[in-house]
C-alpha positions, 0 to 999 in steps of 0.5 A, a space after each residue: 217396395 217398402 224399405 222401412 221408415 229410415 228410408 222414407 225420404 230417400 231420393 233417387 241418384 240418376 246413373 250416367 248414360 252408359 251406366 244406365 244402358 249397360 245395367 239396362 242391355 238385353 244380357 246385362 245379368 247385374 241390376 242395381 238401384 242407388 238412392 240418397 237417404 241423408 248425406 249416405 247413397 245406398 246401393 242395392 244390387 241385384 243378379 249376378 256380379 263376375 268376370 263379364 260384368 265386373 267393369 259395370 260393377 265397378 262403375 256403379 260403385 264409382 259413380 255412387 261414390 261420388 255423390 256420397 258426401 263426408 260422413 256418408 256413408 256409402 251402403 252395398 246393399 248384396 243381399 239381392 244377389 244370386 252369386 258375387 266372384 272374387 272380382 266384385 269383392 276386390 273391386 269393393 275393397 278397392 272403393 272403400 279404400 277410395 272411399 275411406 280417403 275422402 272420409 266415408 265408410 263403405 258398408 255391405 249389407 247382407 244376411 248371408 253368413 257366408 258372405 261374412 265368412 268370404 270377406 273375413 277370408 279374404 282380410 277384408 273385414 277391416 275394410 269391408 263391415 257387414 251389416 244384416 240390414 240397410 237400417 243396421 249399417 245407417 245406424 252403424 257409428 
């Protein structure tokens, strides 16, 4: 899978241990990859995000911040998923408040006009921007 140029030297960030088995079970319906491009992780996400899964979402988040160093940022990528409840939206703003603390951006990336409209409906938008591509929220100022 080709990611475009911005990503061609991107490294992969291994998960812990009971990250890993939990995005690997058998009924896991959320998958994710992190990578470090520069001094900003990026996340892509994939499947499904609700109430069952919504511990394993937020760790992802956690852990990929962690590794994100000041100015970052840390990038969402959603465009992979099926459906996102309520919950990985508040666990999202949650982080990049974390995040926005230590000196990093948290962006989403996502295509879905409705997504826009979710966050925006939701008084997310200060905290959550959206981006139509991975490249569009690195470039982002």
């Amino acid at each position: 899978m080709n990611h475009g140029p911005s990503e061609s030297f991107s490294i992969p960030v291994p998960f812990s241990r009971r990250l890993a088995s939990e995005l690997g079970g058998p009924t896991s319906t959320l998958r994710a990859t992190t990578v470090r491009n520069g001094s900003a992780v990026v996340i892509r996400a994939s499947g499904e995000i609700d109430a069952a899964n919504e511990h394993t979402w937020q760790g992802l988040l956690r852990e990929a911040a962690a590794v994100a160093v000041e100015p970052g940022p840390l990038i969402v990528d959603v465009s992979g998923l099926e459906f996102m409840g309520c919950c990985a939206f508040t666990v999202l703003a949650d982080e990049a408040e974390r995040c926005r603390r230590r000196g990093i951006t948290l962006r989403m990336v996502s295509d879905n006009p409705a997504l826009s409209r979710i966050v925006h409906a939701c008084s997310f938008s200060g905290v959550l921007p959206v981006h139509p591509t991975t490249e569009a929220a690195l470039a982002a100022a």
